[in-house]
C-alpha positions as CSV (number, residue, x, y, z in Angstrom):
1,X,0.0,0.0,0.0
2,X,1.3,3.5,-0.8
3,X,1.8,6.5,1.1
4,X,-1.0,8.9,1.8
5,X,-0.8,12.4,-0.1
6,X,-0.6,15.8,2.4
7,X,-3.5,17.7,1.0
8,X,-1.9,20.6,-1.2
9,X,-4.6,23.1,-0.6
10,X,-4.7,22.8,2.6
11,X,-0.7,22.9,3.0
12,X,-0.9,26.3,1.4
13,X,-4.0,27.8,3.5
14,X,-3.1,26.8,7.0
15,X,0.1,27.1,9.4
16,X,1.0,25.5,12.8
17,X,1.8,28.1,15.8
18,X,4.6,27.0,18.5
19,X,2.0,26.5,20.5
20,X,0.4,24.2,18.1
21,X,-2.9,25.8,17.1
22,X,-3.7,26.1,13.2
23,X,-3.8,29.5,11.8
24,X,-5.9,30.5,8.7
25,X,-6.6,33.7,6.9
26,X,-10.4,34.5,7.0
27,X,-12.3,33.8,3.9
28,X,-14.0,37.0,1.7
29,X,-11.0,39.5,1.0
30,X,-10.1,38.7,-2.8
31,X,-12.7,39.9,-4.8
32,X,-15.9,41.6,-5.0
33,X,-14.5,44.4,-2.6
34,X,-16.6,47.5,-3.6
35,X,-19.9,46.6,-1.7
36,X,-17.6,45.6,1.7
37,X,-16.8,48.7,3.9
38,X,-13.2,49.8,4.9
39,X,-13.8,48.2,8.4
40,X,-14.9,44.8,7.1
41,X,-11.9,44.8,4.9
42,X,-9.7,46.1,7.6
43,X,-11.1,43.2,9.8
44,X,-10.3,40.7,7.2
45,X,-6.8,41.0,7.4
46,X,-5.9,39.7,10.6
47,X,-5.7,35.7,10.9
48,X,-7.5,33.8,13.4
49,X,-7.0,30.0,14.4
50,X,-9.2,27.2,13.6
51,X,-12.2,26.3,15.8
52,X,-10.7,23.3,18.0
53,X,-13.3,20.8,16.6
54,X,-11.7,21.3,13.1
55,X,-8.1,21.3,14.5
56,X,-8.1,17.3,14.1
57,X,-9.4,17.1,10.9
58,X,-7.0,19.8,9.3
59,X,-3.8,18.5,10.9
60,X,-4.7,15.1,9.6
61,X,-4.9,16.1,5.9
62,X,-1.4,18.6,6.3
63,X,0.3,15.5,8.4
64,X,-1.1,12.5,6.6
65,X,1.0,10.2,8.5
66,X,-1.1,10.6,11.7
């Protein structure tokens, strides 16, 4: 039987802290930016971490060994 694949999307979306919580980027900032005001946009930026009941389920498609 062969390896299992690290899920490339999600390799490129999500990033392990020290601490070992997942960070993302929230979703909404790449198009479709006229209707949005500045302080949606402006919120957008910053990251935020995964919820902790998706933390499993995202570390096992970036570390397919586990």
């Amino acid at each position: 039987m062969g390896k299992q694949k690290t899920h490339s999307a999600s390799k490129k979306r999500f990033r392990f802290t020290a601490t070992g919580k997942i960070k993302r980027n929230k979703q909404g900032k790449s198009h479709i930016l006229t209707k949005k005001t500045t302080k949606r946009k402006r919120n957008l930026r910053q990251g935020t971490y995964v919820h902790e009941s998706q933390e499993k389920t995202i570390a096992n498609m970036i570390y397919s060994q586990k």
